[in-house]
Phi, psi and omega in degrees: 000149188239146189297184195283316170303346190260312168304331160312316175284332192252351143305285236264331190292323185257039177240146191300142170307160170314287214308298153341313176269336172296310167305353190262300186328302182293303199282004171261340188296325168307288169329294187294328194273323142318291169302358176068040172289148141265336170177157197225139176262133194224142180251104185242175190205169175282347176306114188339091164102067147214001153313308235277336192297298176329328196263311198303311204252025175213313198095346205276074220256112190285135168278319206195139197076200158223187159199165192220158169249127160270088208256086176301157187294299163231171202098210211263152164288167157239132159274106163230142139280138172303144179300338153311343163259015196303319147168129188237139204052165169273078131007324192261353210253006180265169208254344183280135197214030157237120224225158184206143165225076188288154204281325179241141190267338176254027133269351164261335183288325145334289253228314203279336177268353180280309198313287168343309185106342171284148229223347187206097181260111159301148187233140138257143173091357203289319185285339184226354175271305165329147167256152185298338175275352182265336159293282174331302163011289200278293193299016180254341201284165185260325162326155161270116193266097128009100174296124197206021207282318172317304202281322190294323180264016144278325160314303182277352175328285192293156164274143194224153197344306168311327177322277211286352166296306198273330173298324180298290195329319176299287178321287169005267178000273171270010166284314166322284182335301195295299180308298172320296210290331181305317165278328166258115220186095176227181165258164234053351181282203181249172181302296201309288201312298204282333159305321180314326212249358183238016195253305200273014178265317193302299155330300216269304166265038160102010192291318200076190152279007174284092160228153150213089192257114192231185184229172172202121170211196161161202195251166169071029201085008172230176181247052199328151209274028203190120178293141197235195162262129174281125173259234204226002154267142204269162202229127171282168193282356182264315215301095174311100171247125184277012205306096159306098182273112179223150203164142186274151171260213186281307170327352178076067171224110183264189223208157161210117146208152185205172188200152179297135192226143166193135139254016175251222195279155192257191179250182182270324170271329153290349176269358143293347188273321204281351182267349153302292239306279199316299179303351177278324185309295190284004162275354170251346139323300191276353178276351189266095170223146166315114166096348159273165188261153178310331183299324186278344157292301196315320196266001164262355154279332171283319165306327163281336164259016166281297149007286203265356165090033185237148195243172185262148178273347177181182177329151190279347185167176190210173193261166198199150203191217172277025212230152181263325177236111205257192174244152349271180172257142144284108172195187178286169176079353189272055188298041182255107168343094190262133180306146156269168208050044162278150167222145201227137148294096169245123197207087190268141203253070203269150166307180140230178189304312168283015178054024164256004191220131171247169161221153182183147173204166179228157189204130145262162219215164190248089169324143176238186150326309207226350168182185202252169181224116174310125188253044164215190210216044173235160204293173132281101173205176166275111157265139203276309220123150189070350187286149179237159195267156189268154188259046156242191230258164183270151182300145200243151160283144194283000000 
């Protein structure tokens, strides 16, 4: 059995340094201060890659339920749970330890800011994390509530060394993941069974339940235009499969990748998307550099699969953290200026006309100085089954 000491050290061996927290702290407070904050409410929920806000500015790793942070421009943060979570999760492992459990959290969040006196209050989270019951609350209040989700996941873009420690770790992670499925990978199994041997590799290093691992698959060399669950259909060797990987390390930093799996034959229209697909990628690769806007990756990729007579099924990627889907996106209209060390998903979805057959894969990449940098080293190809990973090194930024 391991002592109190010994667990203690190994809470603390994955939680961010002073300094690390003192930097989050300082550049979101800069931010509220700029906007005229008076204090900001941060949201998180259980919903999968929607934890995370909570955690970056608490420590706090929600299991189950929800919680919000209460961040004053200046003074101590408060952590609250609805009180039915009082306890779910560890309480003892966020570094904010001043913590509260009311039976509606936005009636105390009500009460504690009219006390206070603040006049202009910021939300992360307000359009897709909040509960509706907690909204009303607030929206009963005489204060101004601020829509803040944008300004919170620019604070948080860049990544600063520790981070990006914690991101290799993630990749680590589901690259691992990705190679088990690939070897045992036969045709006759089911969707779900050829996903398993890489869910339990993911489990086995800390991933948890933060995954969300899902498909694109179909028959004949192709791929249907719509993400599924892996089930109980069984899968033939022509059967074109997508497996989305998305998933955390223990630090909570997510992560996407994915690569084509068949072991027979492709159709003629995917194997026209596959001679776009790699070259769009890597005009968008080289476009993730200090000082361009994100619009402008998104239109070198779309411009390269028009070239080939292919349209996009949604956005080309998004920034990404302890957030599953963080700001800004690549996409059009994102006119926004990227950081190095910035982190990015890019998994442009291509199409055919009838918007019914895809192609698609995901990769993350490290904004550089002078291009972006792929952080796994595994190739772009169809993978048959049986391949094992090559010991060469990932492309790096200059």
């Amino acid at each position: 059995m391991r002592s109190g000491v010994s667990a203690r050290k190994q809470i603390e061996s994955h939680m961010p340094t002073q300094n690390e927290i003192d930097r989050r702290y300082h550049d979101l407070r800069a931010a509220m201060e700029r906007d005229h904050l008076d204090a900001l409410i941060v949201c998180g929920n259980q919903y999968a890659g929607f934890e995370g806000a909570v955690r970056y500015v608490s420590g706090f790793e929600i299991v189950h339920r929800y919680a919000y942070v209460l961040l004053p421009l200046t003074g101590e943060p408060t952590l609250v749970f609805p009180r039915e979570a009082r306890w779910i999760g560890d309480k003892h492992k966020p570094w904010v330890r001043d913590q509260v459990w009311p039976e509606v959290p936005g009636h105390w969040l009500r009460d504690r800011i009219g006390e206070r006196g603040w006049k202009r209050v910021g939300v992360q989270g307000l359009d897709f994390v909040m509960a509706v019951r907690d909204y009303r609350e607030l929206a009963s209040a005489s204060f101004e509530i601020v829509p803040w989700d944008l300004p919170f996941d620019m604070v948080r873009a860049v990544k600063s060394e520790e981070e990006l420690a914690a991101v290799r770790d993630s990749m680590d992670i589901v690259v691992d993941g990705f190679w088990e499925l690939v070897q045992h990978y036969q045709p006759g199994q089911t969707e779900a069974e050829i996903m398993a041997p890489a869910v339990e590799r993911f489990f086995a290093r800390g991933a948890g339940p933060r995954m969300m691992n899902i498909i694109l698959s179909g028959a004949h060399g192709e791929a249907e235009a719509h993400f599924k669950v892996p089930g109980d259909r069984a899968v033939s060797r022509d059967d074109l499969l997508l497996y989305s990987l998305e998933i955390t390390g223990v630090d909570g930093y997510w992560v996407e990748f994915s690569r084509p799996l068949i072991g027979g034959k492709l159709s003629p229209r995917t194997a026209a998307m596959a001679e776009a697909y790699p070259i769009a990628m890597e005009a968008g690769r080289k476009q993730l550099r200090e000082g361009e806007l994100a619009s402008n990756v998104h239109r070198a990729v779309v411009d390269e699969l028009g070239r080939h007579g292919f349209g996009l099924g949604h956005l080309s990627g998004h920034s990404i953290g302890l957030t599953m889907l963080e700001l800004p996106n690549i996409g059009a209209g994102w006119d926004v200026e990227l950081r190095e060390n910035m982190i990015f998903s890019l998994h442009p979805q291509v199409v055919d006309r009838d918007g019914q057959v895809c192609l698609y894969t995901q990769d993350t990449y490290r904004v550089g100085k002078k291009e972006g940098e792929s952080l796994v080293d595994v190739p772009w190809q169809f993978f048959h089954g049986g391949e094992r990973p090559a010991t060469s090194r990932a492309r790096s930024a200059e």
